[in-house]
N, C-alpha and C positions, 0 to 999 in steps of 0.2 A: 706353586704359583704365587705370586706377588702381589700385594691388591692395597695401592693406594688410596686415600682416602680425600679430596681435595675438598679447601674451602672455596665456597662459592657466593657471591654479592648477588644482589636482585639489581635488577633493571629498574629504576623510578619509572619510567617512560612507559611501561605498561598501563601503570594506574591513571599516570598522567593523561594517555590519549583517549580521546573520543570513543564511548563503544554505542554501536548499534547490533540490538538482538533481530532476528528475522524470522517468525514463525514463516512455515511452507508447507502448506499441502505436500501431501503425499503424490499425490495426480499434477501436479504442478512442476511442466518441462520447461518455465519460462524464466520466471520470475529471479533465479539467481545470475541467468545469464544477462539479465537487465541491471541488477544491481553493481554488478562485477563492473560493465558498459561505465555506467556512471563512478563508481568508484575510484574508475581510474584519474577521474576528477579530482580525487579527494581523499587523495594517498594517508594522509594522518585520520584515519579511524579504522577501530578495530569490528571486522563484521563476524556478529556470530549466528549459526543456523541450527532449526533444530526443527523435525518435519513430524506432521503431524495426521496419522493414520485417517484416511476418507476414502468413500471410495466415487468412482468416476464419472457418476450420473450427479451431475446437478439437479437436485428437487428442493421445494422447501426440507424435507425431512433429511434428506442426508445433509442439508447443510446444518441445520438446527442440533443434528446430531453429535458436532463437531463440539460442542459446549463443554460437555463432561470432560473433554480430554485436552482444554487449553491449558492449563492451570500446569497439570503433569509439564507437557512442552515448553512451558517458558520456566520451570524448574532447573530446567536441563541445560539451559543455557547458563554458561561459566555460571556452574553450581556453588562454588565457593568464593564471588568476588560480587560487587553488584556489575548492572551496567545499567548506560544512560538514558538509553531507549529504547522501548520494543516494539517493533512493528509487527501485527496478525495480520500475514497476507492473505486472505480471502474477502473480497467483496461483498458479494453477494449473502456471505455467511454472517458478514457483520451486521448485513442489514436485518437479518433473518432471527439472527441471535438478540441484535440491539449492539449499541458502539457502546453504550454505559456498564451494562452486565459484562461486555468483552474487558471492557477496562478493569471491570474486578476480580474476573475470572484469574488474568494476568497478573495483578498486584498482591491475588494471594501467596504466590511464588514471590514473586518479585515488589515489595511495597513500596522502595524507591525509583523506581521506574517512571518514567516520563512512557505516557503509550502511545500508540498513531496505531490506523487503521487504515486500508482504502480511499476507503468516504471520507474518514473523519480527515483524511489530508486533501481530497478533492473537495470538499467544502471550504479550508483554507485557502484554498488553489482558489477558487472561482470567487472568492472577499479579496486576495489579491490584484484576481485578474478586475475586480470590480465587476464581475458579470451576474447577472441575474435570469436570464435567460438560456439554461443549457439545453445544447442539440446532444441528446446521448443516448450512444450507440452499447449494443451490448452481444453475447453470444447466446443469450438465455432463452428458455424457454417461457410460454405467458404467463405461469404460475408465480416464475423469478421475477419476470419483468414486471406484473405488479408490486409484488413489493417492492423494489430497484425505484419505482417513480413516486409512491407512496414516501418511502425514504427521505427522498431527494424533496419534494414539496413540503415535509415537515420540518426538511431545516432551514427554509425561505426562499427557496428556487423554484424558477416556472422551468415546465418542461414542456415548450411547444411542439417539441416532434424524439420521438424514440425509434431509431433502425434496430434491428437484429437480425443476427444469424439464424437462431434458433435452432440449438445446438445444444444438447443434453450433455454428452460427454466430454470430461474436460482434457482429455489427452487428444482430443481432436483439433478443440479449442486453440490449441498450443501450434496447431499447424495452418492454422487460416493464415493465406497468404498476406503480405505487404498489398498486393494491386487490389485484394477486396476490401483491405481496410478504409486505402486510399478513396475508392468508388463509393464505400457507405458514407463516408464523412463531405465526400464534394456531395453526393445529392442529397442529405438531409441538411445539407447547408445552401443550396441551389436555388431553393422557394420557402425557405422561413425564416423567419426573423429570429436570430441568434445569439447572442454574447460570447461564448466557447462553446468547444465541442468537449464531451468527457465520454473516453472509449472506458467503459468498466469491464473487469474481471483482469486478476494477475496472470492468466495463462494467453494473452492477447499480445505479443510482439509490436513494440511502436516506437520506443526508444532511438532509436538508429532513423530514423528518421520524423519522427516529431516535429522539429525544427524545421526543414523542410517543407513539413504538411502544412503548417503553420502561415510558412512565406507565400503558399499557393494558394491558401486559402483566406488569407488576408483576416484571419483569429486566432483567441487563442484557442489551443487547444491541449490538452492533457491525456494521462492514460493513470489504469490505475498504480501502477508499479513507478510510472515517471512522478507520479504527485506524492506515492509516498513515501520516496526514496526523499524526494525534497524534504517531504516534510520535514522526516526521523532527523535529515546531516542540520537543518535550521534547528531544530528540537536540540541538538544534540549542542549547538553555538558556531556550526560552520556561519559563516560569512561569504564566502566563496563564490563568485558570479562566474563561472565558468562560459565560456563558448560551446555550442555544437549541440548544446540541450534543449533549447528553445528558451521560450521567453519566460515561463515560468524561472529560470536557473538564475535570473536575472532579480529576484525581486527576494527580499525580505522578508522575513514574520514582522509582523506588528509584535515588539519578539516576543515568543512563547505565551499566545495568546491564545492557542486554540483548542484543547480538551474540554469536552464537557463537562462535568462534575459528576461525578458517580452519586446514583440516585438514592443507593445506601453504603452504607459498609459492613463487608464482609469478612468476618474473623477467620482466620489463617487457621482453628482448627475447624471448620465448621464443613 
């Protein structure tokens, strides 16, 4: 047998294009089919995934659990090139964990990384929207949803009304229909005073119609998977005002203005 041996050039345009990292739940049947949704947006970035072991009851403890094993997961992502951003899709977990400790948990893999989170990109979202007052809705249980509004009040938001499913497992989560979403967000938007609505958790379907919600409800409103896809492509240097996303898709970073500051630093062999 014959066996050639060919040269071969690289690609600049690898290095070149935009990458965004995407930590996923293991129990999370949404969240790529939302990103995929929007990407189609914004064909020049490279998306990478890498999912990371939980298991299906949301509690404070299985989310807080999730801690030990972020670091591993965003290793994994193109393990031998950097990339631009990494987004931890879990909400709930980030609030549970902390968005700062998440941030360092990630950089020890990854130190040049630009991070986003859930919140950390629905707090952007609602300084854009100029809103101060969020109606939000959630799937969780009371345990979660304490901390969810605790969260939310300490990074400067009032939350005059919280709906929920109240709904422990999150592969169910991932099946609440479009019409309950649509009935939570008109009646906690019905009788109180509002600025936007923010649906939290990544296993919540809202993408595909956001936009929509939005023009019937005469706000803004957001989700977690739509505010932090924005975030990561802004993060990342998109520009890009796309149609069909709502209004959010529409506005700008004050650019790259929004991560917290990690509260220490933690050494990569520690």
């Amino acid at each position: 047998m014959l066996t050639k041996i060919f040269q071969h050039e690289l690609d600049s345009r690898f290095e070149e294009t935009p990458s965004v990292g995407l930590i996923v739940l293991a129990t999370d049947y949404t969240i790529e089919d939302e990103f995929r949704l929007i990407l189609e947006k914004f064909p020049a970035v490279r998306l990478h995934h890498s999912r990371i072991a939980n298991i299906d009851s949301i509690t404070p403890e299985s989310l807080a659990d999730m801690a030990g094993r972020i670091t591993d997961c965003a290793s994994i992502l193109t393990p031998d090139s950097e990339i631009d951003v990494i987004a931890y899709g879990c909400t709930s977990a980030t609030m549970t964990i902390g968005e700062e400790e998440v941030f360092q948990l990630i950089r020890r893999a990854k130190p040049g990384s630009t991070v986003t989170t859930p919140i950390t990109a629905a707090f952007a979202a609602f300084r854009a929207f100029h809103a101060k007052r969020i109606g939000v809705i959630t799937p969780y249980i009371e345990e979660v949803n304490k901390t969810v509004i605790r969260h939310i009040q300490r990074g400067g938001f009032d939350v005059p009304v919280l709906g929920t499913f109240e709904e422990e497992r999150d592969s169910i989560v991932s099946r609440i229909s479009q019409a309950s979403i649509e009935n939570a967000v008109q009646e906690i938007t019905q009788s109180n005073d509002v600025d936007a609505v923010f649906v939290s958790c990544t296993s919540i379907k809202m993408v595909k119609f956001c936009e929509q919600l939005e023009k019937d409800m005469g706000l803004p409103i957001t989700s977690s998977n739509h505010a932090m896809a924005w975030h990561a492509l802004r993060l990342a240097g998109f520009t890009t005002k796309p149609d069909g996303l709502g209004s959010l898709y529409g506005i700008l970073l004050d650019f790259r203005e929004p991560e917290k500051p990690p509260a220490k630093t933690i050494s990569p062999d520690k």
